[in-house]
C-alpha positions in Angstrom: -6.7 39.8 -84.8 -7.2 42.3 -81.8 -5.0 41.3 -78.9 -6.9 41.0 -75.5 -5.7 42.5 -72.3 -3.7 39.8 -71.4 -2.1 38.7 -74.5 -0.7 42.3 -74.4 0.5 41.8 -70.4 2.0 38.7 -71.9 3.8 39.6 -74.9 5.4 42.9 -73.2 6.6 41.5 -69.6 8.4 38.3 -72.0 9.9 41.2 -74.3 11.3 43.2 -71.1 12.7 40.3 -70.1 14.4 40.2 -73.3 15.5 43.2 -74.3 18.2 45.5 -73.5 18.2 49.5 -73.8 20.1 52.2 -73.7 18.4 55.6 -72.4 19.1 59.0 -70.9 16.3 59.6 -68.5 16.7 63.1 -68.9 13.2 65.1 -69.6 14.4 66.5 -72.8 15.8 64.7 -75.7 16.7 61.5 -75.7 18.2 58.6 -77.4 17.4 54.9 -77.2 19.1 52.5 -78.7 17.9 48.2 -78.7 19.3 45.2 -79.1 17.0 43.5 -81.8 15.6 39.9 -80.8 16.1 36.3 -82.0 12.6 35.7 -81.8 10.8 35.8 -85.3 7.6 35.6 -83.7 7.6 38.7 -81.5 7.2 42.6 -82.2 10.5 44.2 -81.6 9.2 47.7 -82.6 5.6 49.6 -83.3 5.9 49.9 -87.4 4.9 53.4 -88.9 1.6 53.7 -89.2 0.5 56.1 -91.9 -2.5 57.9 -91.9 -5.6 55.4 -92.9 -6.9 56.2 -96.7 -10.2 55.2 -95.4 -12.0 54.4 -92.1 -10.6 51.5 -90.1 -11.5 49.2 -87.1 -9.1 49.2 -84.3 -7.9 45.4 -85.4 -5.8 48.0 -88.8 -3.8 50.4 -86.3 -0.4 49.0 -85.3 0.3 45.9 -83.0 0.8 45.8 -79.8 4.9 47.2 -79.4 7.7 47.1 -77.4 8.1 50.2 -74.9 11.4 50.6 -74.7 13.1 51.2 -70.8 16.2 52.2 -69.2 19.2 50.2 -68.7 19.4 51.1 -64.9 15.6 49.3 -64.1 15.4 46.3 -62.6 13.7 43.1 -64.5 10.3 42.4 -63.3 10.5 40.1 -60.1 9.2 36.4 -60.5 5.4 35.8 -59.5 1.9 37.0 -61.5 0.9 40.2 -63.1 -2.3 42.1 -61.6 -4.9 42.0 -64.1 -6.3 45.1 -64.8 -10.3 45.1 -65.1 -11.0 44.4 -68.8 -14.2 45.7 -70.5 -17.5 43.3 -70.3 -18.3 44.5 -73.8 -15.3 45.4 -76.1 -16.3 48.6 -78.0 -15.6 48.7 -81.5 -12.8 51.6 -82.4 -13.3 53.5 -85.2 -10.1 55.3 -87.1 -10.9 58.1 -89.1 -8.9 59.7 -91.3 -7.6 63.2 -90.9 -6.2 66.4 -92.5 -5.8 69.9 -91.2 -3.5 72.1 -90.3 -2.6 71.7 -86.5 -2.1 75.1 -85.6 -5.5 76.1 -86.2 -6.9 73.7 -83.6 -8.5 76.1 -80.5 -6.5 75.8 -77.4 -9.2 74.7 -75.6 -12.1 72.5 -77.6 -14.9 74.3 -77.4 -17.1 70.8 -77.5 -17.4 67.1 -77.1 -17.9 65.2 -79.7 -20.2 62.1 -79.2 -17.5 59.7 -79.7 -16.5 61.4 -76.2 -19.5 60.8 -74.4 -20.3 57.2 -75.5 -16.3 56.0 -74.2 -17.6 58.1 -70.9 -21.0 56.4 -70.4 -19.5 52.8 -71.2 -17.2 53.6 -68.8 -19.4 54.3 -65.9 -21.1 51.1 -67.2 -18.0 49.4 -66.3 -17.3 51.2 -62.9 -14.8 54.0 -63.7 -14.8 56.1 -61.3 -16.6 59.6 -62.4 -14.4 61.4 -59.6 -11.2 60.5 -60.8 -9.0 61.8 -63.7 -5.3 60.4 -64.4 -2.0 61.7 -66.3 0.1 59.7 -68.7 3.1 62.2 -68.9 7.0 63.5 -68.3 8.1 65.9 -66.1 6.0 68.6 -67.7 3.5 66.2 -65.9 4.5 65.9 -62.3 2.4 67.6 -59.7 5.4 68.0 -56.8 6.5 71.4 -55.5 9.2 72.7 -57.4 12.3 74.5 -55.6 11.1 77.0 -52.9 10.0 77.8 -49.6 6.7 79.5 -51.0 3.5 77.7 -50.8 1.8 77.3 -54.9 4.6 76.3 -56.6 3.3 72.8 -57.4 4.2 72.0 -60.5 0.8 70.2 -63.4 -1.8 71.1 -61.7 -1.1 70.2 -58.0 -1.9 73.2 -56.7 -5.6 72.7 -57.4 -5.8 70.1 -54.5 -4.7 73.0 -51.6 -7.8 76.0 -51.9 -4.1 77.9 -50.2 -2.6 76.8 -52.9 -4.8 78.4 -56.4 -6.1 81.7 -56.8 -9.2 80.9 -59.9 -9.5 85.3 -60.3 -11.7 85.9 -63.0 -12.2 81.9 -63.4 -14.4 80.8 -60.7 -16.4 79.0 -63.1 -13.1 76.1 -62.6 -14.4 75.3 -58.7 -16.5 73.1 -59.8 -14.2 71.1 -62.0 -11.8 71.2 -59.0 -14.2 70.4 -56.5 -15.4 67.2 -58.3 -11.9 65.8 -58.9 -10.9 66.8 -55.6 -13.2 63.9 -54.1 -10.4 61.2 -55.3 -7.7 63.8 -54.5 -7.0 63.6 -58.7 -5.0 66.5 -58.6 -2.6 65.6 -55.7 -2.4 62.0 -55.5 0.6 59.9 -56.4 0.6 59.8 -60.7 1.7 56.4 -61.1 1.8 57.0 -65.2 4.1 59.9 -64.7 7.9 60.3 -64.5 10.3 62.7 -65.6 12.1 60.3 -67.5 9.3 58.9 -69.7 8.6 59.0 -73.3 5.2 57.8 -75.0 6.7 54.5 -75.0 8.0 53.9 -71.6 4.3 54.5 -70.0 3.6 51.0 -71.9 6.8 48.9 -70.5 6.7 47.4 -67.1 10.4 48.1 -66.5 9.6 52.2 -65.9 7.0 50.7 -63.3 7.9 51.8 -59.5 7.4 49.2 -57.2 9.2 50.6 -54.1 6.8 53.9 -54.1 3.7 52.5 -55.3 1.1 49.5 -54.9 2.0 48.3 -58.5 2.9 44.8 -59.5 6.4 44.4 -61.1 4.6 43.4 -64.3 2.3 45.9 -65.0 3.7 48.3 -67.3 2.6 51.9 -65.4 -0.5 52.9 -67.6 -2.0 49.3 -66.9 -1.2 49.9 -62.8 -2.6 53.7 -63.4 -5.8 52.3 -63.9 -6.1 50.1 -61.6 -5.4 51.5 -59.1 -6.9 55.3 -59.4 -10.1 54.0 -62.1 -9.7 57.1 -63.9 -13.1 57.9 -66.2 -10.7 60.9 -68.2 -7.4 61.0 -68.7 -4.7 63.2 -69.8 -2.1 62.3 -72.4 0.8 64.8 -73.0 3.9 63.4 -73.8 6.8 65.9 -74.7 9.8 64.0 -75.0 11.1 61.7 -77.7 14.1 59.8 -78.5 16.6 62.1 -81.2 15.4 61.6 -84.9 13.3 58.5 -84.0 10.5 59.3 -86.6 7.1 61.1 -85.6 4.8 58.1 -87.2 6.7 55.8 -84.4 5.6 58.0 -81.6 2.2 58.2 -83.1 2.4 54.2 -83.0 2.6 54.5 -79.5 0.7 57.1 -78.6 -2.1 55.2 -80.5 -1.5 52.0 -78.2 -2.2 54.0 -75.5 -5.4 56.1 -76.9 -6.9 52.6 -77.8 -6.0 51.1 -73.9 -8.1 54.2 -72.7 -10.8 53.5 -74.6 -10.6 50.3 -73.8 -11.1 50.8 -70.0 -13.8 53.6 -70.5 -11.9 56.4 -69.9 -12.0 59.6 -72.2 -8.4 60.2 -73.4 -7.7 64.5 -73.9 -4.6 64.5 -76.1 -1.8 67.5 -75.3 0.6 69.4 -78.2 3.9 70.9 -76.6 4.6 74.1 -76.2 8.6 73.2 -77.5 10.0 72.3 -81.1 13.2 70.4 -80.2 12.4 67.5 -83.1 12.6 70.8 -85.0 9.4 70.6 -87.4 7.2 69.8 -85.0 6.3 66.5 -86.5 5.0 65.2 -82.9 2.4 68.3 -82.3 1.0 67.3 -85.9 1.1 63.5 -84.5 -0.9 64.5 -81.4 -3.4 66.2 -83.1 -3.9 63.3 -86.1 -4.4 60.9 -83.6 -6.6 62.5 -81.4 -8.3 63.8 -84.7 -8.7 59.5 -86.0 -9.9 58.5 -82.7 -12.7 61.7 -82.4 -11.6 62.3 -78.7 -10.7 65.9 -77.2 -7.9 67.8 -77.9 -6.2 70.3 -75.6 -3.9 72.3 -78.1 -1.0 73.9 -75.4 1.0 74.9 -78.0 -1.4 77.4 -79.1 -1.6 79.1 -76.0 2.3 79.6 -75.2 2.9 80.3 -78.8 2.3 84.1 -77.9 3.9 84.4 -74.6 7.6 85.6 -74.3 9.7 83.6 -75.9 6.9 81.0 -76.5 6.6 80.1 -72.8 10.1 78.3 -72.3 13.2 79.0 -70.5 16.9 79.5 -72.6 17.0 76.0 -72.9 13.8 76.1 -75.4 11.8 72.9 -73.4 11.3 73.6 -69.6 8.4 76.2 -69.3 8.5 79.7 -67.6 7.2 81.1 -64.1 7.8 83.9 -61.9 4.9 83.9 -59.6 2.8 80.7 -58.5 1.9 78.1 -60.9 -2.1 78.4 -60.3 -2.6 81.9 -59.8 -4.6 83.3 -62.4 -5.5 87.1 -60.9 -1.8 88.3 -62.0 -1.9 89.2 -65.7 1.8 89.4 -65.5 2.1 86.1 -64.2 0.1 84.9 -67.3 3.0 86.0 -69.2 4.5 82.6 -68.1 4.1 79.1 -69.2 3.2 77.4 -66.3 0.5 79.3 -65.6 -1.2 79.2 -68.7 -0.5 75.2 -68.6 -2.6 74.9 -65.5 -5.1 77.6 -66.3 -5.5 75.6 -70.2 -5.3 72.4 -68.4 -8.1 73.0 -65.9 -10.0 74.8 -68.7 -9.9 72.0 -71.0 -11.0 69.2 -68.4 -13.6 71.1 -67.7 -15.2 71.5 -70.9 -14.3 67.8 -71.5 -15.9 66.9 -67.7 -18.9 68.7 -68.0 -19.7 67.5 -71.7 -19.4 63.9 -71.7 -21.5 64.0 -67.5 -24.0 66.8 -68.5 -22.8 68.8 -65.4 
């Protein structure tokens, strides 16, 4: 039976109340270790989820799960959850099955498929806001300035919400992606459903939400307050880390959860591959692109962009990405040799494409 919107507030906030976990918060690997529950009657993980032999409905893909959270995070404070708008007509979610090879995916799709442009349409239909795009990431997500006194050093895409602050060069064709996203301040705003210490699953527990920095309720888990609060019609989902030899088809579990809540709310999820390799067979790229492969929605491949730079785009200690010069200058072809860089540049690219093919801009 699909669970509604509330049902899922319900089950998570009574499971964070529940359980215990241990978890370095570092953006990198990470460990996380919980307590199981005496409750026979309540999820205490996502199962793996295999690959469908045949097309599903949304009600086959895994349950509703557990997002796991830090030991340091407060338990939600008493009083009710803020309910996040639910869809007047729940759309029907098809899974298809999928095998490729990965690697072979473009960097940027080149198209949207109509899957795409029906979430996007139903979505206005519910009021998302066609001016606003949100991210559901780590701290290869956060849009601060990084470390210096120089101006264009912010880090995802930040700098595209300061014209002092980018520099398109041979990309003008972007200033219109910027300038419509710019309206809501997307690129600069406060990412509620971002935090250096999060893994696909803490975006989904209400214990990783921030209540002293932003307007959410203690019992919304940060994607749910991400909506509400900035209406997102796209959003980006690029999720690096992972806890050490937890297995890939968990993550997928999750990251399915999430795909599913987007669609859900009418907003057109874009999927992200890493540029690193820390799990070491890079089980989770593969993940990232079969699920955004089952659900039909876009795919911005990173990995195949950075997999040519220098040393793949990352620093000595093989996850944090490279720079030299600022992060959204694109004029330099030597500062192209650099990951961040070519995140942005891909990153802007991709929403693009994504933007102007499910509107008709």
């Amino acid at each position: 039976m699909r669970r509604t919107g509330q049902q899922f507030r319900y089950v998570m906030t009574t499971l964070s109340l529940l359980v215990v976990i241990v978890l370095s918060t570092g953006c990198g690997r990470s460990q996380g270790v919980a307590v199981p529950l005496n409750t026979s009657n309540m999820p205490t993980a996502v199962p793996p989820t295999p690959v469908p032999a045949t097309a599903t409905t949304v009600d086959q893909v895994p349950a509703d799960a557990v997002a796991e959270a830090p030991a340091e995070a407060e338990q939600p404070a008493e009083g009710g959850s803020v309910e996040a708008a639910p869809a007047e007509v729940e759309p029907t979610i098809t899974v298809t099955p999928w095998t490729g090879d990965w690697r072979l995916e473009p960097v940027v799709p080149t198209g949207v498929s109509q899957t795409a442009i029906d979430i996007y349409q139903r979505g206005l239909a519910m009021g998302t806001d066609p001016n606003s795009f949100s991210v559901i990431g780590d701290c290869q997500n956060i849009n601060a300035p990084a470390d210096s006194n120089e101006g264009g050093y912010e880090f995802f895409m930040g700098g595209f919400g300061d014209p002092n602050k980018y520099n398109l060069g041979e990309y003008t064709s972007l200033q219109g992606v910027i300038d419509n996203f710019n309206i809501t301040n997307s690129f600069s705003r406060k990412r509620i459903s971002v935090n250096p210490g999060f893994n696909v699953a803490g975006a989904l527990s209400p214990l990783w939400t921030d209540t002293e920095h932003t307007p959410c309720d203690a019992r919304e888990s940060p994607l749910e307050c991400e909506f509400r609060v900035n209406n997102p019609s796209i959003v980006i989902i690029s999720m690096e880390t992972w806890w050490y030899e937890r297995p890939a088809e968990t993550y997928a579990g999750y990251l399915r959860q999430i795909v599913e809540f987007s669609i859900e709310h009418g907003a057109v999820p874009i999927l992200s591959t890493k540029a690193d390799n820390l799990e070491g067979d890079y089980s989770l790229n593969a993940a990232v692109v079969q699920v955004a492969k089952e659900y039909d929605v876009p795919l911005w491949n990173f990995w195949a962009a950075t997999d040519p730079l220098p040393a793949h785009g990352l620093r000595d200690d093989d996850f944090h990405l490279t720079y030299q010069g600022p992060f959204c200058h694109f004029y330099d072809e030597g500062n192209m040799q650099y990951g961040w860089p070519v995140r942005n540049l891909t990153a802007l690219q991709t929403l693009d494409v994504v933007w102007r093919g499910v509107s008709g801009n």
